[in-house]
C-alpha positions in Angstrom: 7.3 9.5 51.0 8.1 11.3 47.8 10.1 14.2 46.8 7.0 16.4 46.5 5.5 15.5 50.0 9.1 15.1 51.9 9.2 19.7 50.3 6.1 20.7 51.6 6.4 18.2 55.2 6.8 20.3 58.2 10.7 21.7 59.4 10.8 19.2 62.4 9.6 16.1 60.0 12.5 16.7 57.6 14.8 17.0 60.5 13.8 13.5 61.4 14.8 11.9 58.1 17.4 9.7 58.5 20.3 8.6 55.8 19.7 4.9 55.3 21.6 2.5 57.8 23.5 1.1 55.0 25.2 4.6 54.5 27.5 4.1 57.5 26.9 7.7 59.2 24.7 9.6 61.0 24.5 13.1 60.9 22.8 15.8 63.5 20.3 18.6 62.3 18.9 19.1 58.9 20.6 16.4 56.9 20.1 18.9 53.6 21.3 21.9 55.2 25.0 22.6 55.9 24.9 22.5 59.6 25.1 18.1 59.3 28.2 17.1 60.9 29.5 13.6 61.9 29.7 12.6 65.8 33.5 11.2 65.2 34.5 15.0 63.7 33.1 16.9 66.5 34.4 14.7 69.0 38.1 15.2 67.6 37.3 18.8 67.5 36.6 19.1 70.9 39.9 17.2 71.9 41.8 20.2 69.6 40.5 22.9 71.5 41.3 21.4 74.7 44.7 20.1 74.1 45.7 23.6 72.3 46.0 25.4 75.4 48.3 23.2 77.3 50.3 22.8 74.2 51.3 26.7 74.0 52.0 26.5 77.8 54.2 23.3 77.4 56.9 24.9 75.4 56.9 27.9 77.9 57.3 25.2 81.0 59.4 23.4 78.9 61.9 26.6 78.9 61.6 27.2 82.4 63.2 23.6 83.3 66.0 23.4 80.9 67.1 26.8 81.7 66.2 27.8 85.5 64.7 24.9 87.5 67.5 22.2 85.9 70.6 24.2 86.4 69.3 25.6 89.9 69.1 21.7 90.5 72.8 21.4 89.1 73.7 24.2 91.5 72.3 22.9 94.8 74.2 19.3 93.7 77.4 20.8 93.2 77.2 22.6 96.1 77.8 19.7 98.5 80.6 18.8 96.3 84.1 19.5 95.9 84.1 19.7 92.0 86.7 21.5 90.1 84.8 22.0 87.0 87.0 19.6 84.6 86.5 16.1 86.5 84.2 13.6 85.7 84.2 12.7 89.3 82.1 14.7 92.1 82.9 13.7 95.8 80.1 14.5 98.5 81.3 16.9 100.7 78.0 17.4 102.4 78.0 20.7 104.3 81.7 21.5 104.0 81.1 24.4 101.6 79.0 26.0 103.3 81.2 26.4 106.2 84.0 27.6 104.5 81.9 30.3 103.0 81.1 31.9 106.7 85.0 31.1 108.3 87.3 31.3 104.9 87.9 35.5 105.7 89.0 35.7 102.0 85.3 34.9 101.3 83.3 36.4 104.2 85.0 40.2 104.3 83.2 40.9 100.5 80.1 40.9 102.7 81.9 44.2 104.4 82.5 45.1 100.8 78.3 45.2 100.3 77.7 47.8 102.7 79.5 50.8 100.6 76.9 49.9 98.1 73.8 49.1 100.4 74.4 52.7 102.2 74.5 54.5 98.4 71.5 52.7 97.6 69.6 54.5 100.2 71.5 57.7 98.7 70.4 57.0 95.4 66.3 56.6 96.8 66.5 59.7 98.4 67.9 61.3 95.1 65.2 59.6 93.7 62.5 60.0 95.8 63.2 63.8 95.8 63.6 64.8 92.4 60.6 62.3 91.5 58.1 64.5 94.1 59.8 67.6 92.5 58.6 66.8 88.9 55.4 65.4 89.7 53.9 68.7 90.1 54.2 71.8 87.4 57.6 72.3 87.0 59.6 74.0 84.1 61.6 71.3 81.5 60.0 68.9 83.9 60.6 66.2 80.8 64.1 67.9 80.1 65.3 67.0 83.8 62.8 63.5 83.2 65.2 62.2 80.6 68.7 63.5 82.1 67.8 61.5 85.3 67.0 58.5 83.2 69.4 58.6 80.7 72.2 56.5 82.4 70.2 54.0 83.6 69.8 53.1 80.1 73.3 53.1 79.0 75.7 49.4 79.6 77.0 48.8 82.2 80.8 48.2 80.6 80.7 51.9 79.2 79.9 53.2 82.8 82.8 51.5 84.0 85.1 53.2 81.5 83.8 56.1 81.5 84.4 56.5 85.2 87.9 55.0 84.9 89.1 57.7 83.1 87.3 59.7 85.4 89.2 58.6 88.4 92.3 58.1 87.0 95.6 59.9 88.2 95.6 62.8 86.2 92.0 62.4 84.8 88.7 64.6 84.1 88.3 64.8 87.8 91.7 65.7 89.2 91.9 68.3 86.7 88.7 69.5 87.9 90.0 69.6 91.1 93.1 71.1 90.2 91.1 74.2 88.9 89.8 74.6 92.7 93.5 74.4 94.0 93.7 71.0 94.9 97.1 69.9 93.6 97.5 66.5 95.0 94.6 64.8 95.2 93.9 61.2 96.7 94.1 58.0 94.7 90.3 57.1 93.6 90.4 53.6 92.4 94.1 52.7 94.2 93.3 54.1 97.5 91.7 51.0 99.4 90.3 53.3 102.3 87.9 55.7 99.4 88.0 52.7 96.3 85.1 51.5 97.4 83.6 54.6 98.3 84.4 55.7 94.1 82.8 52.7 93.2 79.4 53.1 95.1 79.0 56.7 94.1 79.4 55.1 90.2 76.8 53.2 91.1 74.5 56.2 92.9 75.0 57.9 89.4 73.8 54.9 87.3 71.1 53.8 89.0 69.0 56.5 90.6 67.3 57.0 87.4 65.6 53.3 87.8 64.0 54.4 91.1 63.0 57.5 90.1 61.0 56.1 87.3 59.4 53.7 90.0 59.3 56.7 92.4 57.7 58.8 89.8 55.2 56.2 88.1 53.7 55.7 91.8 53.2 59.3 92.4 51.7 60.4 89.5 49.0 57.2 90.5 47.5 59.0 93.1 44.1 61.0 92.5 44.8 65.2 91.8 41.8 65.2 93.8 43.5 64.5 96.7 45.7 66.9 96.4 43.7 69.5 95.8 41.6 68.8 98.9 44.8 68.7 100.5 45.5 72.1 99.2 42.0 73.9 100.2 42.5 72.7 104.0 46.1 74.1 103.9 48.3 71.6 103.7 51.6 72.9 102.3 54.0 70.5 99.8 55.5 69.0 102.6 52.5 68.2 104.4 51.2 66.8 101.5 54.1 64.8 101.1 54.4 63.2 104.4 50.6 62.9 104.4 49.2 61.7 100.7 52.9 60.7 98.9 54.8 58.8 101.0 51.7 56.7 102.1 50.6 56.1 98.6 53.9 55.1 97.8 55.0 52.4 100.6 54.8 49.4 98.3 57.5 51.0 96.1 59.3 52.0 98.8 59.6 48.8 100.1 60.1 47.0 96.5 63.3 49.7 96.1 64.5 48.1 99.5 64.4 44.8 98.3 66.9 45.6 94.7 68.8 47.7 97.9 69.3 44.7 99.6 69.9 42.1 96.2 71.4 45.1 94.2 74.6 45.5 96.7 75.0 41.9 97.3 75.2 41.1 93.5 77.6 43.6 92.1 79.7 43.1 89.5 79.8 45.2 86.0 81.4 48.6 87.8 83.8 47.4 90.5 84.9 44.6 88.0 85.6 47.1 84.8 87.1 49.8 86.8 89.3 47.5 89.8 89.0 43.7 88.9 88.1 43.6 92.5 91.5 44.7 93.2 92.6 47.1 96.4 89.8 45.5 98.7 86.9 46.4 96.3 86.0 42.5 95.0 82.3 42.5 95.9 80.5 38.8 96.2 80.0 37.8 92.7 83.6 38.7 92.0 84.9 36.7 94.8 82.7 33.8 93.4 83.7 34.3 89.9 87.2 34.2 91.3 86.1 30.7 93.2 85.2 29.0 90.2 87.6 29.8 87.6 90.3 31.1 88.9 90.8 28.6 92.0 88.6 25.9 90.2 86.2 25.1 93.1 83.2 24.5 91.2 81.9 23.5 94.4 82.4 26.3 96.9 81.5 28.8 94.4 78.4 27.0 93.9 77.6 27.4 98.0 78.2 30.9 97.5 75.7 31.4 94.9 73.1 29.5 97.0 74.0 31.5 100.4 73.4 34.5 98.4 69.7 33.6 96.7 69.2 32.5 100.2 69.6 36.2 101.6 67.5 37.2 99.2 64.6 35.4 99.8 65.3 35.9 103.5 64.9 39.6 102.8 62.1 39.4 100.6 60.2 37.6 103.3 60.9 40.3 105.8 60.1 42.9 103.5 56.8 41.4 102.4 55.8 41.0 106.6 57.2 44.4 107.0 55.2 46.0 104.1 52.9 43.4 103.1 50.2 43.3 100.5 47.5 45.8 101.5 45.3 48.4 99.8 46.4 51.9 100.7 43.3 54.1 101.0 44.6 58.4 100.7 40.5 58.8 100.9 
């Protein structure tokens, strides 16, 4: 066929023409067009695009089991040891640990310690909880009070604690405060061990309520104005609406605060460990198993500690999620 006749053949006739066998490749669609490619090349091609995915994901999984699923391993090992942290030799204890942590009273009388802070945490939700229903409707410098609730959530943790040292410190901002009241001789606030702990959870009331109110807040402000405008022409005045429409819409929240209730006063440590050193009957858990570790050098025990406590934690997640589990609320 010449050049003249191959030019004027029909579309599908030229895409039939073939490159001589002797070439060595074949090529799909027109082969003078620039949509020819080779078989091999679109087979690699295909291989690229499907390996590309699981490469991004393999340096994120990679991550995760170096630095969480590895040492928990590490953990749940030493645990059933008695390792000091500077021998190359661990002895299997088997359970030993873990009995000590619930009969050694040096170890299980921090759990006493939590419950200051698990009874301010439900201070600090109702704080929250009110002030967040307050400024979800019109209210004056509603952003003003917005940020001044907030604000020390965001400052660390370490300037909390010395800011409130020299708060409660003989002779300090608030003694002199009192003093202006006529309260000469007031009590010991960090030295005291009947109120330290007491101090120490209402530090914590002060820091924290700002992260439930924004929670608080974010989950009112979700629910339909319509609603409460309907709620309004049948009536309803702000505390009806608040016990009917709020709280409802709410629940999952509610029950998420619970859960950093629960986790949040077993695992304190920046306050109480800044302002006491966990000293006058205020260590907390992770203190005590701070203390374990390096200051006793059982590697081991403090090891069961740490796995008794993610244990409570999950424990209480599980009856949180039964207690408020995953359901659409309906306010229609």
């Amino acid at each position: 066929m010449t050049d003249t006749a191959l030019d004027t053949a029909p579309a599908d006739t030229r895409a039939a023409v073939t490159v001589p066998a002797g070439s060595g490749r074949r090529f799909r669609g027109d082969s003078r067009g620039t949509g020819a490619r080779p078989v091999g090349g679109s087979a690699r091609g295909r291989l690229r695009r499907q390996l590309t995915p699981w490469l991004f994901v393999a340096g994120a999984v990679g991550l995760l089991l170096v630095f969480t699923y590895w040492p928990a391993a590490n953990l749940l090992y030493y645990s059933i040891t008695d390792w000091d942290g500077l021998d190359l030799t661990k002895n299997v204890i088997g359970f030993d640990n873990y009995v000590e942590v619930f009969t050694n009273p040096r170890i299980f009388s921090v759990f006493g310690v939590s419950l200051y802070y698990f009874a301010a945490s439900f201070v600090q939700m109702a704080l929250a909880l009110y002030f967040a229903t307050i400024l979800s409707f019109s209210t004056r410098f509603a952003n003003f009070f917005k940020g001044v609730l907030f604000f020390p959530y965001l400052i660390n943790g370490v300037a909390i604690g010395f800011v409130f040292l020299y708060l409660f410190q003989p002779g300090g901002t608030l003694d002199t405060a009192l003093g202006w009241f006529g309260l000469s001789d007031p009590p010991h606030w960090l030295g005291d061990p009947d109120i330290v702990n007491t101090s120490l959870a209402a530090t914590s009331v002060w820091r924290y309520t700002g992260l439930n109110f924004v929670l608080f807040l974010g989950a009112i402000q979700s629910i339909p104005h319509e609603i409460y405008e309907a709620a309004e022409l049948d009536g309803a005045n702000r505390w009806q609406q608040f016990w009917a429409i709020i709280l409802p819409g709410i629940r999952r929240v509610v029950g998420l605060s619970f859960i950093l209730a629960i986790s949040g006063s077993l695992s304190v440590f920046e306050i109480p460990f800044i302002m006491t050193g966990g000293a006058n009957g205020s260590s907390t858990f992770v203190i005590e198993t701070i203390s374990t570790a390096f200051n006793f050098r059982n590697v081991g025990l403090a090891s069961a500690m740490a796995v008794v406590l993610l244990v409570i934690v999950l424990i209480v997640t599980w009856i949180q999620r039964k207690v408020f589990p995953d359901e659409k609320v309906d306010l229609t």
